[in-house]
N, C-alpha and C positions, 0 to 999 in steps of 0.2 A: 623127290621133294627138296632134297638139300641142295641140289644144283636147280632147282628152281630159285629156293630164296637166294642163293649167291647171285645168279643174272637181277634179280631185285635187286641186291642191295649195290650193285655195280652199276646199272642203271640210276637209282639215285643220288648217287656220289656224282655222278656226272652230271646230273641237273644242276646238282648247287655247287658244282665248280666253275658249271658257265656262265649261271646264276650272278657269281661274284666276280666274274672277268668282265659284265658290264659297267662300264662309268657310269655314274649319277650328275644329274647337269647339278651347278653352281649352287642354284634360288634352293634344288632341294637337299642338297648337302648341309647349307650351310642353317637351315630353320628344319629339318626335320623332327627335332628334336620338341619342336611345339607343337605336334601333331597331335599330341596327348594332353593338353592344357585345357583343363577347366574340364576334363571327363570326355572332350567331344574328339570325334575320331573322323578320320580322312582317308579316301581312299586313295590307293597309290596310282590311279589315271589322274587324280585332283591333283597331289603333292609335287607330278611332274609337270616342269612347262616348257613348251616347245619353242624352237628357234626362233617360229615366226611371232611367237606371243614375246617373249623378250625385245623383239623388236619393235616392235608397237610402242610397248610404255617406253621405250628410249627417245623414239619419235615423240611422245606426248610430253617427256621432260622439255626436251630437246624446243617444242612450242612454248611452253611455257615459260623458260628462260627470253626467247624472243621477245614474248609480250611483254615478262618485265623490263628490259629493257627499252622498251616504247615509254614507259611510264611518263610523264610531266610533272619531273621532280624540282622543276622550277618555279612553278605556282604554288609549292607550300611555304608556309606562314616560319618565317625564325624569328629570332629575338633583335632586338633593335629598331630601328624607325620611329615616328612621330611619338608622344604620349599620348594614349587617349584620352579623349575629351573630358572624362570626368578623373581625370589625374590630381592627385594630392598638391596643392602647391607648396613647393621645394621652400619656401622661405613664411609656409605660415607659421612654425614655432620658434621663428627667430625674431620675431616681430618686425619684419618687414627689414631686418639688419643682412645685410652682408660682407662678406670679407674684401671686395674688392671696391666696395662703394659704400657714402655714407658715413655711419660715425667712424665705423672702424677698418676705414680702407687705408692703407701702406701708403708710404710714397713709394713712387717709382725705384727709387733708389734704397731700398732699405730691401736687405736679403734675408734669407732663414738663417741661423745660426744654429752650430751643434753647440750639447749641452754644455760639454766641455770649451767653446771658448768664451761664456757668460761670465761675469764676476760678481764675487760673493765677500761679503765682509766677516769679520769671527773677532772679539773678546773672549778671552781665557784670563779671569785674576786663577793663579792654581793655589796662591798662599796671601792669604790676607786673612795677618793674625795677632794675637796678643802672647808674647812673651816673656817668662819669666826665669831666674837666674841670680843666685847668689843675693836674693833680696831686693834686685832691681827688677825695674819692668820698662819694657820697650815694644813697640809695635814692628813689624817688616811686611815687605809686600813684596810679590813676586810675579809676573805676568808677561801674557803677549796679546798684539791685538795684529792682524794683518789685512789685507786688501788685494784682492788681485782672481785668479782664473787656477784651472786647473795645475798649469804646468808652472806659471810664474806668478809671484806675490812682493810684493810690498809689506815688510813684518816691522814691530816696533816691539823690543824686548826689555823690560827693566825690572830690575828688583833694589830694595835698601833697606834704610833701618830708617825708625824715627822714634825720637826719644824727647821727650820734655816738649812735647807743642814743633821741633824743626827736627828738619833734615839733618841725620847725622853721616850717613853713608850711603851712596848713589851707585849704579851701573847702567848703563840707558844703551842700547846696541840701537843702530839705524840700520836695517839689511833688505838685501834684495835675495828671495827664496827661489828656487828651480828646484823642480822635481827630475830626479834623475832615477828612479825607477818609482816601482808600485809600495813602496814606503821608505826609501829614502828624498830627503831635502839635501842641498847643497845650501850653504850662504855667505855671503859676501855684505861687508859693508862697512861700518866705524862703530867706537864703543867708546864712551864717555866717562871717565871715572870723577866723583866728586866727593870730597869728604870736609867735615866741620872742622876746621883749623889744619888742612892737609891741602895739597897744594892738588889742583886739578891734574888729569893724565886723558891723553887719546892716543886711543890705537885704531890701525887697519886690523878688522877682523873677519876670518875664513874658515868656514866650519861646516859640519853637517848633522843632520837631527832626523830623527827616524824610527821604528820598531825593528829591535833585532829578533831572533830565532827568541821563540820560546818567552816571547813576548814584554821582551824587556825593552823599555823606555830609554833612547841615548842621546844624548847633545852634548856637542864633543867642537871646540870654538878654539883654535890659534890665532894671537895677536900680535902683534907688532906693533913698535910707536918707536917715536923719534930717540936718537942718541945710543939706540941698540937696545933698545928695551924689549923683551918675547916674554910671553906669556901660555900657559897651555891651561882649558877651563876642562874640565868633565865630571857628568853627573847622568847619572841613571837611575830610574825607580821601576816597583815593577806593584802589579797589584795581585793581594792576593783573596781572594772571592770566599767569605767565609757565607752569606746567605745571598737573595738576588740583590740586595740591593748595601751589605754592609760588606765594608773587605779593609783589608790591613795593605796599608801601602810601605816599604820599606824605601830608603833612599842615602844615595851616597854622592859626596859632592865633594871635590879639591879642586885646589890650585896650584901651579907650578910657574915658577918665573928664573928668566934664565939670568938673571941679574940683581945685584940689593937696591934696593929703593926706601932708606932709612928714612928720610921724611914721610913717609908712606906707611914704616914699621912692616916694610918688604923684605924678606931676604931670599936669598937664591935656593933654587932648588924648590922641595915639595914645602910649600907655606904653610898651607891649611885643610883641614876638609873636616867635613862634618858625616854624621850618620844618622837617621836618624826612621822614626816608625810610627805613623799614624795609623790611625781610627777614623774610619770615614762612614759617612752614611749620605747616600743617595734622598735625597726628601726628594729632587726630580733630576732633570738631567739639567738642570742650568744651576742648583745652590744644591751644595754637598758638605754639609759643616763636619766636623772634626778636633779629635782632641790628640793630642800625641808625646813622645819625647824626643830630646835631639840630643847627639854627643857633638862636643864642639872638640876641634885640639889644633894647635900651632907645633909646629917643627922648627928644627936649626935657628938659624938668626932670626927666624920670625917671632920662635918661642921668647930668643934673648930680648926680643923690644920689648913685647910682650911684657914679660917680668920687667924689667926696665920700666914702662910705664904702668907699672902697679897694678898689672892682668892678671889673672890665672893662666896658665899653660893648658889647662885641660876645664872643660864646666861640662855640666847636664844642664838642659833646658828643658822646663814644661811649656807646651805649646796649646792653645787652643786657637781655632780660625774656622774662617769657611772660604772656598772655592766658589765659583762666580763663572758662569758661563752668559756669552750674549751673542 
């Protein structure tokens, strides 16, 4: 009996090693594994397919490519061609206006223009105010107005004083602006000096105006005039944002000249300059009224005229005004 089940068990070792020495064609290698899907089961003469059956549906792909290929892809419908008949007419909500005809057709001769070479006008008064000061009282004015495009303008700059009904002190610049980058101006032009029993002065004047780092306010103007006369202007403000629309402006202004000019009550070196700190408020973006104070002071021979004709060397100023945009 024991050498009976050994020829057994020898015997079927050798079934299922031969068993496993045949290959499985492709179709059922590769999807056998569905054979069991949804509970339904296949027998293993189904799951195999023969040489000649692969070759059939190769042949019936194989026609079917053909036929697509025949297809008459030229007779279908694309976009373009005629409007159909019952098409919107293109000019019924323009009331019968259009661009090339009519009221509002071009001459021939007139091109599109970019934004940037259009021109635009601007009024700035930044100080138009009421002054006061050791008992007196005097009005001044301060402002620019210019004309021009993005890169070049036409500017008109002047500020002075006025006291009793006239003109007591003048500075009137003529200039031509050029933008040399994305916030600075260069400019060039003349500056007019005039004052009430002082004898008139013109200079060439060269300078630039612009926002520096951290957003401070610069204009900064060398001059020249005849007999060797130089000058150097500079003034910077900066504002600072107490709500959206109230803020504190501080402000510093001198003057330098490289020569005395005693009819004038000029002396050489640093003349003058003032400091000073407004209160502004915003009512829109074109009138912004304001109340403020200003330090005034003279230097060197300028202080000596000064005393000389019976001035202070140093004052405080209350200021109130308003700003003016157009």
């Amino acid at each position: 009996m024991e050498n009976l089940s050994s020829l057994k068990m020898t015997l079927l070792a050798a079934v299922v090693t031969a068993a496993m020495a045949v290959p499985l064609p492709a179709s059922a290698q590769a999807h056998s594994g569905h054979a069991t899907h949804n509970g339904a089961t296949q027998s293993p003469a189904a799951s195999a397919v023969s040489p000649d059956t692969g070759s059939a549906v190769k042949q019936e792909a194989e026609q079917g490519a053909m036929d697509g290929a025949g297809m008459d892809h030229g007779a279908m419908q694309t976009q373009g061609g005629s409007a159909p008949a019952d098409a919107r007419d293109p000019n019924a909500y323009s009331e019968g206006y259009m661009r090339n005809a009519g009221k509002y057709a071009l001459p021939p001769s007139q091109a599109l223009r970019m934004s940037d070479e259009h021109n635009f006008a601007s009024v700035y008064l930044d100080r138009l105010e009421y002054v006061r000061a050791r008992g007196q009282e005097w009005g001044t004015y301060d402002g620019e107005a210019w004309y021009g495009g993005t890169y070049n303008r036409a500017a008109l700059k002047a500020e002075g004083e006025v006291a009793g009904g006239k003109l007591r002190d003048s500075r009137t610049q003529v200039l031509w602006r050029h933008a040399v980058s994305t916030f600075w101006d260069t400019e060039l032009g003349l500056r007019f000096d005039h004052g009430q029993g002082m004898p008139n002065r013109q200079w060439l004047a060269l300078g630039f105006k612009g926002l520096a780092p951290y957003w401070f306010d610069v204009d900064a103007t060398a001059f020249v005039g005849p007999n060797g006369r130089t000058a150097l202007w500079l003034k910077t403000e900066y504002d600072v944002l107490l709500i959206q629309r109230l803020y504190l402006q501080p402000s510093i202004e001198v003057n330098l000249y490289g020569k005395d000019d005693e009819r004038r009550g000029i002396g050489s070196g640093l003349a003058n300059g003032t400091a000073g700190l407004r209160l502004k408020y915003e009512i829109t973006r074109q009138v912004t009224p304001y109340i403020g104070v200003e330090w005034a002071s003279s230097f060197g021979k300028t202080a000596d005229y000064a005393r000389a004709a019976g001035e202070p060397k140093q004052e405080t100023r209350f200021v109130a005004g308003v700003s003016l945009r157009f």
